[in-house]
C-alpha positions as CSV (number, residue, x, y, z in Angstrom):
1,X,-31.1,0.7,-44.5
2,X,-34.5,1.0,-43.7
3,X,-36.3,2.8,-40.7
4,X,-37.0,-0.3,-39.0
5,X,-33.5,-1.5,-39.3
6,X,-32.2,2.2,-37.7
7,X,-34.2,2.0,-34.9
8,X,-32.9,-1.1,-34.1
9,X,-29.3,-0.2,-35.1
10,X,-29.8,2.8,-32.7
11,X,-30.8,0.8,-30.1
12,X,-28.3,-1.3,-30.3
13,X,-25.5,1.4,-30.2
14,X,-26.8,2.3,-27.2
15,X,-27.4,-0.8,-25.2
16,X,-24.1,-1.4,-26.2
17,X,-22.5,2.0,-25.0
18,X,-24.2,1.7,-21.7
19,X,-22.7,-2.6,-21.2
20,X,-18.9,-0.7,-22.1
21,X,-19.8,2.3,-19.4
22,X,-20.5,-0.3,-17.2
23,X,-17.7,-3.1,-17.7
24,X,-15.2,0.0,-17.4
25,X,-16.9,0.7,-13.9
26,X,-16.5,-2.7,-12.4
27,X,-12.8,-2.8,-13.7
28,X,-12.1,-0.2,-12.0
29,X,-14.1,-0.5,-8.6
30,X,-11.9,-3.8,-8.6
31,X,-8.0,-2.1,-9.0
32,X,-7.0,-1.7,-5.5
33,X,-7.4,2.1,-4.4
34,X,-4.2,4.6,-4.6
35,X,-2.6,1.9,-6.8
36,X,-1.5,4.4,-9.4
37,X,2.0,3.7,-9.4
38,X,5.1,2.3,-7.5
39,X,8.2,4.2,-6.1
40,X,11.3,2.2,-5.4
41,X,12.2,2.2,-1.4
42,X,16.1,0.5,-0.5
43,X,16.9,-0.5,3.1
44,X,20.6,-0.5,3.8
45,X,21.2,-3.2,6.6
46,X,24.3,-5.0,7.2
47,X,23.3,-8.1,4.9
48,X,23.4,-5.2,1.9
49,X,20.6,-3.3,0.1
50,X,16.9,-4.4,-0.2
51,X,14.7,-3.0,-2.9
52,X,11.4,-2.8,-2.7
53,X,8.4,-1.4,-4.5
54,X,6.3,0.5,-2.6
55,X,2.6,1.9,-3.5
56,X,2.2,5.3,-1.6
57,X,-0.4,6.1,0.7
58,X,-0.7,9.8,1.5
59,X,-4.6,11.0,0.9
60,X,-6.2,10.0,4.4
61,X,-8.5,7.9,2.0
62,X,-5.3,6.1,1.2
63,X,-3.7,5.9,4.8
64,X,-7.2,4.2,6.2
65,X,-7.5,2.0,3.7
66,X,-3.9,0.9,3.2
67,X,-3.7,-3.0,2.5
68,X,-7.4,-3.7,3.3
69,X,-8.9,-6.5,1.5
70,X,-5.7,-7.3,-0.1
71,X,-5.3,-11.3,-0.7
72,X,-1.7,-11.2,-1.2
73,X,1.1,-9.1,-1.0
74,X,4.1,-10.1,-3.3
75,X,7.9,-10.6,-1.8
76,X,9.5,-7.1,-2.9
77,X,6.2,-5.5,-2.6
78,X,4.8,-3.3,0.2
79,X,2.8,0.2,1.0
80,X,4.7,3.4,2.3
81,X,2.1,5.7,4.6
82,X,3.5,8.9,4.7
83,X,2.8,10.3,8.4
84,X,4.5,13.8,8.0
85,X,4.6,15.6,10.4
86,X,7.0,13.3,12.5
87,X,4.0,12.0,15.0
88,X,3.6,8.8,17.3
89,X,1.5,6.6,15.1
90,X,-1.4,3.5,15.6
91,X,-2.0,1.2,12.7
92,X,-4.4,-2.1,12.9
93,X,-4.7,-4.9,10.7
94,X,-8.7,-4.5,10.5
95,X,-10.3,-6.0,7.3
96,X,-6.5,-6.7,6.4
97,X,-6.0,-10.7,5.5
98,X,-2.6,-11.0,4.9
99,X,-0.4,-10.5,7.7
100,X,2.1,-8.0,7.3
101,X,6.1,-6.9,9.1
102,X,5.2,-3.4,10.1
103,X,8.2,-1.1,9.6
104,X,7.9,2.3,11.6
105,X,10.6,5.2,10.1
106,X,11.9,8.1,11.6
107,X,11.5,11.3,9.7
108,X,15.6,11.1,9.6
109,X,15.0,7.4,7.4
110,X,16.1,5.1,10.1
111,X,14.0,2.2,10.8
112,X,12.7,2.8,14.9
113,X,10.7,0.0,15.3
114,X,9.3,-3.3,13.2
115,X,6.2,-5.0,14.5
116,X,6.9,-8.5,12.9
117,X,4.2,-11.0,12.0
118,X,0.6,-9.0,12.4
119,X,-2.4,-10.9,13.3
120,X,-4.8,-10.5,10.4
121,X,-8.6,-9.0,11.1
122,X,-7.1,-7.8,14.3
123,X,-8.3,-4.4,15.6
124,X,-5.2,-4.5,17.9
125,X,-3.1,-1.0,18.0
126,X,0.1,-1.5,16.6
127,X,2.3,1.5,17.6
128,X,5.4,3.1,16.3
129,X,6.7,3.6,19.9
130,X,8.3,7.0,19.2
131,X,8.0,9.5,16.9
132,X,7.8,8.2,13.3
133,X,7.3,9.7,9.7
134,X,6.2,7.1,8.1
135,X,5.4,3.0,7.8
136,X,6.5,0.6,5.7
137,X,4.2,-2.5,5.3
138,X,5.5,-5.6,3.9
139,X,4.7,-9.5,3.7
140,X,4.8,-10.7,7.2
141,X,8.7,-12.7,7.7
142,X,10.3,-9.6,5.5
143,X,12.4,-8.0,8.2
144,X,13.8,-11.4,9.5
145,X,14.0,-12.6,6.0
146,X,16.5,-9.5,4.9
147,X,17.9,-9.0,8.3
148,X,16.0,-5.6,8.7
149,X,16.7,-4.3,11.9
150,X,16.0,-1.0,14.0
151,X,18.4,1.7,13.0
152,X,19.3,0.6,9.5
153,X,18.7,3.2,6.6
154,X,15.9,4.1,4.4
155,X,16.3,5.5,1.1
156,X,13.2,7.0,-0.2
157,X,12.7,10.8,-1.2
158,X,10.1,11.3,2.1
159,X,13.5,11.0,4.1
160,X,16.2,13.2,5.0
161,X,19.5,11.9,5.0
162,X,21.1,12.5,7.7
């Protein structure tokens, strides 16, 4: 090869280096953050056992962005924000466009409260009324769908199970 031909070669190589560097960037900029893996949550109510697939959110990065910007939310599918220690808790559905059940947890792994149907974009406080460990956030119409009420059981390792 000549000289000519290796400079140009060489340039090349790196142009094309640099567009991979890049592309690899944007993909990942566009996977939705704390999506690393999912962890399988079951609600005992008195229709039977629901399984769901939960991303967690633990980092405070992960607990304020939660299900921002999200599209959609698959049936099955939901976030679990670990609260610990056992606090009153305020969510909002800011930047949020799909509405979402809101299922508040007692550190014990009963469910204490569900706010059902969330407006999306809203900067309304949504409260767990009562101490909770952690929420659940689901596709808006999954408690009633599944007959989730307050007091049925959680099974999740963040839960104690008494």
């Amino acid at each position: 090869m000549n000289s000519n031909r290796k400079a140009v070669w060489s340039a090349l190589k790196g142009w094309l280096a640099a567009i991979l560097v890049v592309s690899g960037c944007v993909v990942a900029a566009s996977l939705p953050a704390g999506a690393a893996s999912f962890q399988p949550l079951e609600i005992v109510t008195k229709n039977g056992v629901q399984v769901f697939s939960v991303e967690m959110a633990t980092t405070e990065e992960e607990k304020q962005t939660g299900l921002m910007y999200r599209k959609e939310l698959a049936d099955g599918k939901g976030m679990l924000f670990d609260f610990n220690p056992e606090q009153e808790i305020s969510m909002w559905m800011k930047n949020t466009y799909v509405s979402l059940d809101m299922i508040f947890i007692s550190a014990s792994g009963r469910v204490l409260r569900i706010a059902e149907n969330t407006e999306p974009m809203s900067t309304k406080i949504i409260s767990s009324r009562g101490p909770a460990r952690a929420v659940l956030e689901v596709v808006a119409g999954t408690a009633q769908k599944y007959g989730i009420r307050p007091g049925d059981r959680v099974g999740h390792p963040l839960f104690s199970s008494k």
